[in-house]
BALOBA-1460 file (C-alpha; in Angstrom, 3 decimals):
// residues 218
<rec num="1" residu="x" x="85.666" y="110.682" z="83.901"/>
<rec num="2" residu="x" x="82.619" y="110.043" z="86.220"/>
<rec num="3" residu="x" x="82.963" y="107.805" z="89.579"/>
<rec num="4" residu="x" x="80.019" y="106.559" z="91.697"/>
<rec num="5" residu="x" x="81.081" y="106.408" z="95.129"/>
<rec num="6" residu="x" x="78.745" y="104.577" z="97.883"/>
<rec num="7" residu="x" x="78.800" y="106.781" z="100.774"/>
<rec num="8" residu="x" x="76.475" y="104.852" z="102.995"/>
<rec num="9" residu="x" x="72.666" y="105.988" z="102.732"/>
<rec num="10" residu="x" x="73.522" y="106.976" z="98.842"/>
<rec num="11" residu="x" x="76.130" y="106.900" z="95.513"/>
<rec num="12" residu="x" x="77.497" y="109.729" z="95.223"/>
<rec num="13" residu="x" x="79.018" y="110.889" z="91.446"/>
<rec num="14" residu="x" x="82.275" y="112.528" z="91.078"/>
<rec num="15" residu="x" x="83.609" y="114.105" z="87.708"/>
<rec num="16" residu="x" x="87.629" y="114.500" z="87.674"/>
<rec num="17" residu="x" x="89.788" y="115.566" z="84.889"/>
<rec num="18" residu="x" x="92.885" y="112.942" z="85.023"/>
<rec num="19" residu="x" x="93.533" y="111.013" z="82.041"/>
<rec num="20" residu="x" x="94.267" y="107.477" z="82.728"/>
<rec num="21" residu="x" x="94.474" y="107.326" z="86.770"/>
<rec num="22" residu="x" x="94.469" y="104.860" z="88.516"/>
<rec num="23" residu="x" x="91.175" y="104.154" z="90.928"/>
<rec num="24" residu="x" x="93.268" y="105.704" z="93.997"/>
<rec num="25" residu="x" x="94.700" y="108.724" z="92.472"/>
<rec num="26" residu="x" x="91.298" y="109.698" z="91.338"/>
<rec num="27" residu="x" x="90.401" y="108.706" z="95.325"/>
<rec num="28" residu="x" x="93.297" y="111.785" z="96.136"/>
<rec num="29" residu="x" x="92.039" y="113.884" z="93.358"/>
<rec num="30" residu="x" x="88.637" y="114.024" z="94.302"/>
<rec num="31" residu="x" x="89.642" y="114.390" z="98.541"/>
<rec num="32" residu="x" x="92.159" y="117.265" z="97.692"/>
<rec num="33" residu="x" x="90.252" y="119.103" z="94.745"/>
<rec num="34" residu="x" x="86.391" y="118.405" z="95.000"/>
<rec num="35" residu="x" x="85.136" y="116.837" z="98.107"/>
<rec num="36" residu="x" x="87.847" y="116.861" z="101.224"/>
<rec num="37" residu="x" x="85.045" y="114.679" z="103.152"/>
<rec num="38" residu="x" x="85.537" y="111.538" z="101.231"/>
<rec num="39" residu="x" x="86.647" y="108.532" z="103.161"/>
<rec num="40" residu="x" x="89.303" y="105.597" z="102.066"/>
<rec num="41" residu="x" x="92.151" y="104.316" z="102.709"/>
<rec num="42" residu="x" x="95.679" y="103.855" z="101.651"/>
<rec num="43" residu="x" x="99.719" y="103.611" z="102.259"/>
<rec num="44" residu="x" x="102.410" y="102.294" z="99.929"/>
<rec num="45" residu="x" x="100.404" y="103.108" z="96.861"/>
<rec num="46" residu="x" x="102.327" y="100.337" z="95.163"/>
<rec num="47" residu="x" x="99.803" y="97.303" z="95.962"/>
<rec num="48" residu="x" x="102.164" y="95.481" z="98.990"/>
<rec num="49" residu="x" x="100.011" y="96.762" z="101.923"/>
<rec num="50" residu="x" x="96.674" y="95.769" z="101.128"/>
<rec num="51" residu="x" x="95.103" y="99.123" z="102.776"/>
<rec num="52" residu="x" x="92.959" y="100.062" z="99.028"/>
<rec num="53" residu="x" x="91.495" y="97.272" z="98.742"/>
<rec num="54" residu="x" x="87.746" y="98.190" z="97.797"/>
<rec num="55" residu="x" x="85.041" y="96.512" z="95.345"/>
<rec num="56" residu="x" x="84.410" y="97.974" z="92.142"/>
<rec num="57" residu="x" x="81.610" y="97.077" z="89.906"/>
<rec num="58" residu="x" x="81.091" y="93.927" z="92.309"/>
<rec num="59" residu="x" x="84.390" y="93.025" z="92.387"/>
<rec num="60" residu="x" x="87.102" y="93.211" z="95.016"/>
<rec num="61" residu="x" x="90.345" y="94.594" z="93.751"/>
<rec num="62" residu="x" x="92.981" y="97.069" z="94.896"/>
<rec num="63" residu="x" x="92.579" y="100.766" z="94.058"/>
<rec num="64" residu="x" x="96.666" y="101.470" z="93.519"/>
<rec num="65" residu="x" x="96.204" y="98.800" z="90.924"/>
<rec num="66" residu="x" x="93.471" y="99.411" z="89.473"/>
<rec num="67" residu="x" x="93.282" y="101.585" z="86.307"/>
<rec num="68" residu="x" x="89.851" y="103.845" z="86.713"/>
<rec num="69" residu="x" x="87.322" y="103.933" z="84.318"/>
<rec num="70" residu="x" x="83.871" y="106.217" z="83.641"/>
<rec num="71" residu="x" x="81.658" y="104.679" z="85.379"/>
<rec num="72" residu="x" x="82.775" y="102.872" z="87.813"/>
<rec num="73" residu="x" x="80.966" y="102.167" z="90.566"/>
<rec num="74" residu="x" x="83.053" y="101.927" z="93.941"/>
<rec num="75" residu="x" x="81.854" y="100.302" z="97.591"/>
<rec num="76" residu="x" x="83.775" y="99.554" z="100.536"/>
<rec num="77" residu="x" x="84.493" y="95.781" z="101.228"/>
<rec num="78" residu="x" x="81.902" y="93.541" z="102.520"/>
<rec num="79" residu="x" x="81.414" y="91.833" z="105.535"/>
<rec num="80" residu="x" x="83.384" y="94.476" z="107.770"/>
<rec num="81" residu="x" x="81.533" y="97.262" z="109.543"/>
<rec num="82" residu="x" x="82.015" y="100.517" z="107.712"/>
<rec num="83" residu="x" x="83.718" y="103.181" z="109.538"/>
<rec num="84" residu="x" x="83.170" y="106.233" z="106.823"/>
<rec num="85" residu="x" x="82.790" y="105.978" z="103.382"/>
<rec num="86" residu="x" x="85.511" y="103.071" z="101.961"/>
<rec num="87" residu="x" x="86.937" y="102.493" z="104.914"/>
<rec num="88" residu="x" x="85.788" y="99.598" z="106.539"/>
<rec num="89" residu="x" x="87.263" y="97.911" z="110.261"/>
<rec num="90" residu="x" x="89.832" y="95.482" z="109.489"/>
<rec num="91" residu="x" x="90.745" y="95.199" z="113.103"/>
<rec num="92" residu="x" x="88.187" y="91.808" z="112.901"/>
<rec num="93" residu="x" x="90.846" y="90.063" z="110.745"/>
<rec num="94" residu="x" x="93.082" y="90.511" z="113.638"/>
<rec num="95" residu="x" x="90.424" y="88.842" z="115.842"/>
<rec num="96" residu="x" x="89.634" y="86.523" z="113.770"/>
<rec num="97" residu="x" x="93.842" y="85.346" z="113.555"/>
<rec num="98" residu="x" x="93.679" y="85.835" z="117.435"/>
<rec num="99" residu="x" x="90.885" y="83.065" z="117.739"/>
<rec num="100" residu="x" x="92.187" y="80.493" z="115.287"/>
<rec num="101" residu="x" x="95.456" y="80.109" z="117.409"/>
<rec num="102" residu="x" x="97.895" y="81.003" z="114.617"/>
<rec num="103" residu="x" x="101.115" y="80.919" z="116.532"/>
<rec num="104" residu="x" x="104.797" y="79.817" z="116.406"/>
<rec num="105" residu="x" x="105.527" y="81.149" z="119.866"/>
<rec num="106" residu="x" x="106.572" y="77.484" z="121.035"/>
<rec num="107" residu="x" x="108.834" y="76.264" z="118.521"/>
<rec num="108" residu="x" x="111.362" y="73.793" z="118.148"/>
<rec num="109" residu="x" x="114.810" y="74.188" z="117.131"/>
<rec num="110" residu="x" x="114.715" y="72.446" z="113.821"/>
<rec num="111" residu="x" x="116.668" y="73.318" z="111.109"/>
<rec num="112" residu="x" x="114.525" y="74.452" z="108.109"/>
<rec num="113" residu="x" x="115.565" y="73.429" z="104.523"/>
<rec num="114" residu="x" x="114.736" y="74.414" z="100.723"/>
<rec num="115" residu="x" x="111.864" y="72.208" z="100.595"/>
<rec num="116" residu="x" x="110.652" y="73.382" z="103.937"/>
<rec num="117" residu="x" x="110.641" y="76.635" z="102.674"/>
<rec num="118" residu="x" x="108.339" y="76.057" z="99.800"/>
<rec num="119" residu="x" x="105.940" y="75.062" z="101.727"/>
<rec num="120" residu="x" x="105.009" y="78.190" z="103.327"/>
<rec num="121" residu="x" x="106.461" y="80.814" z="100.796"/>
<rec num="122" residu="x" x="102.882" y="81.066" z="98.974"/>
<rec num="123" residu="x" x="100.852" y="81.731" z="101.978"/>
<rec num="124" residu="x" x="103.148" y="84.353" z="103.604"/>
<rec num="125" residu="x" x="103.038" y="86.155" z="100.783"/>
<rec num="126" residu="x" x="99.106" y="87.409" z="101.887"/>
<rec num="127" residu="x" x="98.796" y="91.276" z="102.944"/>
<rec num="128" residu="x" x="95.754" y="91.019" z="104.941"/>
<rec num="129" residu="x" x="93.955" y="93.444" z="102.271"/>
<rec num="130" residu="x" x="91.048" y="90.931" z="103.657"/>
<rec num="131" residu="x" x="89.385" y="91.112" z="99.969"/>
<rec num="132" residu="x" x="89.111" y="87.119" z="99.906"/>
<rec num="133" residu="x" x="86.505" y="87.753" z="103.120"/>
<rec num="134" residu="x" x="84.698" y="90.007" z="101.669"/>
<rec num="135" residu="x" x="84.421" y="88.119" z="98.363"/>
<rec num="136" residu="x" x="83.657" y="84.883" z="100.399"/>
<rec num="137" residu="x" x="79.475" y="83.901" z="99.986"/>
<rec num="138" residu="x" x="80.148" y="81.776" z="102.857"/>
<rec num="139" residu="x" x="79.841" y="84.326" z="105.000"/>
<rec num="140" residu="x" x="76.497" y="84.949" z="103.429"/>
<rec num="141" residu="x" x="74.898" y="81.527" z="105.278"/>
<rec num="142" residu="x" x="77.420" y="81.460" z="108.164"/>
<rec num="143" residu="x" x="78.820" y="84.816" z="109.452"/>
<rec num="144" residu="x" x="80.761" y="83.245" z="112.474"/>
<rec num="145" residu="x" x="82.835" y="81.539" z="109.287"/>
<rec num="146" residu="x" x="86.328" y="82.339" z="110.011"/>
<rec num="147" residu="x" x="87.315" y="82.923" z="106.597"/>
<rec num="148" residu="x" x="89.595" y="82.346" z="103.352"/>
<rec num="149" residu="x" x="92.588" y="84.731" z="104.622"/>
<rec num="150" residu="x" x="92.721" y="83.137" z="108.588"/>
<rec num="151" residu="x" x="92.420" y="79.732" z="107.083"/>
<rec num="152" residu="x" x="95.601" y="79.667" z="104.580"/>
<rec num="153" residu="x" x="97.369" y="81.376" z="107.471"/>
<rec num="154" residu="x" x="96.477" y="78.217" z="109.469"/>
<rec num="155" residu="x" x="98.049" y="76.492" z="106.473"/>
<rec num="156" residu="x" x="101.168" y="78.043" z="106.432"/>
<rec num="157" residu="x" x="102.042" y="77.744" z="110.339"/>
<rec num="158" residu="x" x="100.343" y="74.005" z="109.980"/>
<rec num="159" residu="x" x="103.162" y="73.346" z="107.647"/>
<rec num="160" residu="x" x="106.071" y="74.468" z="109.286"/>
<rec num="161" residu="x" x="108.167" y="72.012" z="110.896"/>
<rec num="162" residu="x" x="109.250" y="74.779" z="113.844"/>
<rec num="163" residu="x" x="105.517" y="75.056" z="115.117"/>
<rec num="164" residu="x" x="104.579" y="73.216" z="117.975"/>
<rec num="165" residu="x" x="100.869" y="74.093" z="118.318"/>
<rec num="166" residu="x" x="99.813" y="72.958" z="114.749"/>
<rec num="167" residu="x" x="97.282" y="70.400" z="116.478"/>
<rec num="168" residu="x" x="95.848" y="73.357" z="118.665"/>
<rec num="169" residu="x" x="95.396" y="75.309" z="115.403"/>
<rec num="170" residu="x" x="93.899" y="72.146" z="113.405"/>
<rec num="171" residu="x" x="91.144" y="71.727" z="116.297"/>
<rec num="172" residu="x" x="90.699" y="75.577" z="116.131"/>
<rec num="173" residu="x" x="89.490" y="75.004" z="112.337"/>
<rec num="174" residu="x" x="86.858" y="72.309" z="112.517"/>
<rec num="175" residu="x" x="83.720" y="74.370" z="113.760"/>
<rec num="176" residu="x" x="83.304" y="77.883" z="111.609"/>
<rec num="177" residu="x" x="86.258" y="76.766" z="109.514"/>
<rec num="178" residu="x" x="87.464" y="74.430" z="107.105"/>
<rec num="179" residu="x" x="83.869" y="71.981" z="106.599"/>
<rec num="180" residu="x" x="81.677" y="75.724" z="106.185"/>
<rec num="181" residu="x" x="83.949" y="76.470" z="102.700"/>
<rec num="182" residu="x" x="81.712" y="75.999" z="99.816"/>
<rec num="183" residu="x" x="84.887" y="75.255" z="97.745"/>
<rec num="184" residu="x" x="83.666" y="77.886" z="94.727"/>
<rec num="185" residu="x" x="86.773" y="79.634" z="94.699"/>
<rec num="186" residu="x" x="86.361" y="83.325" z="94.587"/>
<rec num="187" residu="x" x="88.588" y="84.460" z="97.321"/>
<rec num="188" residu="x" x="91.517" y="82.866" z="95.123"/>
<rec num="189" residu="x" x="89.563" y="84.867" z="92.247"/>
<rec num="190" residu="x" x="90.515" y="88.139" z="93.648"/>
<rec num="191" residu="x" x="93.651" y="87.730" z="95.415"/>
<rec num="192" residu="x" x="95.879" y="90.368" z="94.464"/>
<rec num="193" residu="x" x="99.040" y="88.196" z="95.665"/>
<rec num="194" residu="x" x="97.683" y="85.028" z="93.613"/>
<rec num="195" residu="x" x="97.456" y="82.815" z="96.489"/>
<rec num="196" residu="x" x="95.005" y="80.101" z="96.126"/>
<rec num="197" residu="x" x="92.900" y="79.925" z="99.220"/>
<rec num="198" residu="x" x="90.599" y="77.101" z="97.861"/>
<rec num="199" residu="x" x="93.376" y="74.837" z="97.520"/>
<rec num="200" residu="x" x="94.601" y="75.678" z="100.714"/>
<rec num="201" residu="x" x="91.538" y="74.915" z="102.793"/>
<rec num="202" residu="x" x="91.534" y="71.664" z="100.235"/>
<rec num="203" residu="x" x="94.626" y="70.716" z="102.018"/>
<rec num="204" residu="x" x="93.595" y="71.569" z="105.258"/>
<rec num="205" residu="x" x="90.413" y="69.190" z="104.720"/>
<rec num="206" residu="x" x="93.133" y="66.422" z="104.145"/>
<rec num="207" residu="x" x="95.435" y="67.049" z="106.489"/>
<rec num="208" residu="x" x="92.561" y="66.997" z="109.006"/>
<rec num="209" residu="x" x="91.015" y="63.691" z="107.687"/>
<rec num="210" residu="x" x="94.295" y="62.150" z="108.324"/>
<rec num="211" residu="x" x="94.657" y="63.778" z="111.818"/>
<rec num="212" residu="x" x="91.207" y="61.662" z="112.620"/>
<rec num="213" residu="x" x="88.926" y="64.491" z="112.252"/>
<rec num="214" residu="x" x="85.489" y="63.971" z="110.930"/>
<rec num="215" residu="x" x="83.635" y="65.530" z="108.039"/>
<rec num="216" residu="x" x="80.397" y="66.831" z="110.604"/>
<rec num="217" residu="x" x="78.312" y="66.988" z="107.153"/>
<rec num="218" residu="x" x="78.784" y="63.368" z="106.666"/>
């Protein structure tokens, strides 16, 4: 099986022996057997942590779930800067998270039922594997665009009934946020938890029209 690894200034092709790996034990195989120099990352191995997450053939998936095949062509994620290799800085979704004013530090004391907790189950369920940024063309025309990832997590605090700051977060979304989506639907293309970021920042476009905000395109 032969990989094509970009490694910066060039693709670099690696031949392994494993039948049917998947894309991050052939990562392990080639870093322990044929080049100790090569740079990615990883953790649980079983797709929950989001650390893998790399683009292969064009496409942003994660490498524990991925089954490998000859050929392949493998990048690091988009949109972050690279550190070595396929590992790219992910501290800038922490940033980003930081500047949107995601918070339930001020809550109130009410008491949370079944339906309250369907509205937030989908949403918590993200891993940060930040593969929905890197996917976003958004980002392309607008790079100060906080992103698909920071704005369902303004969704899921927005609808819980214990957060006290949802305004702060909904005036937090207006410039570089929710109005700079194109709507096209390819960071819920590649989520590897299925959430549906699209429909998300669809709500969030509601929600904020009947908060009084103001489509700035219009």
């Amino acid at each position: 099986m032969k990989l094509n690894i970009d490694r910066g200034d060039d693709s670099q092709a690696y031949e392994i022996q494993l039948r049917h790996p998947t894309l991050l034990q052939a990562f392990i195989e080639i870093r322990e057997n044929i080049d100790p120099s090569l740079g990615f990352d990883y953790a649980c191995k079983s797709g929950v942590c989001g650390a893998c997450a790399v683009r292969v053939n064009g496409e942003e998936l994660l490498a524990c779930q991925y089954d490998a095949r000859s050929g392949d062509s493998i990048e690091p994620l988009r949109n972050f800067d690279i550190i070595k290799d396929l590992i790219v800085d992910k501290n800038l979704s922490t940033e980003l998270i930081k500047k949107a004013k995601i918070s339930i530090d001020n809550h109130s004391s009410v008491t949370l039922d079944a339906g309250d907790e369907t509205k937030t189950i989908e949403q918590s369920n993200c891993i940060l594997c930040c593969s929905c940024y890197s996917a976003c063309p958004a980002l392309d025309e607008k790079e100060d665009f906080l992103g698909p990832f920071v704005l369902t997590r303004v969704l899921r605090y927005a609808n819980d009934n214990r957060a006290e700051a949802s305004k702060t977060m909904m005036d937090t979304i207006q410039k570089n946020g929710i109005w700079d989506c194109v709507l096209c639907s390819a960071c819920t293309d590649v989520c590897p938890q299925y959430i549906d970021s699209k429909e998300d920042i669809v709500q969030l476009i509601k929600k904020s029209l009947s908060l009084g905000y103001v489509d700035p395109r219009a």
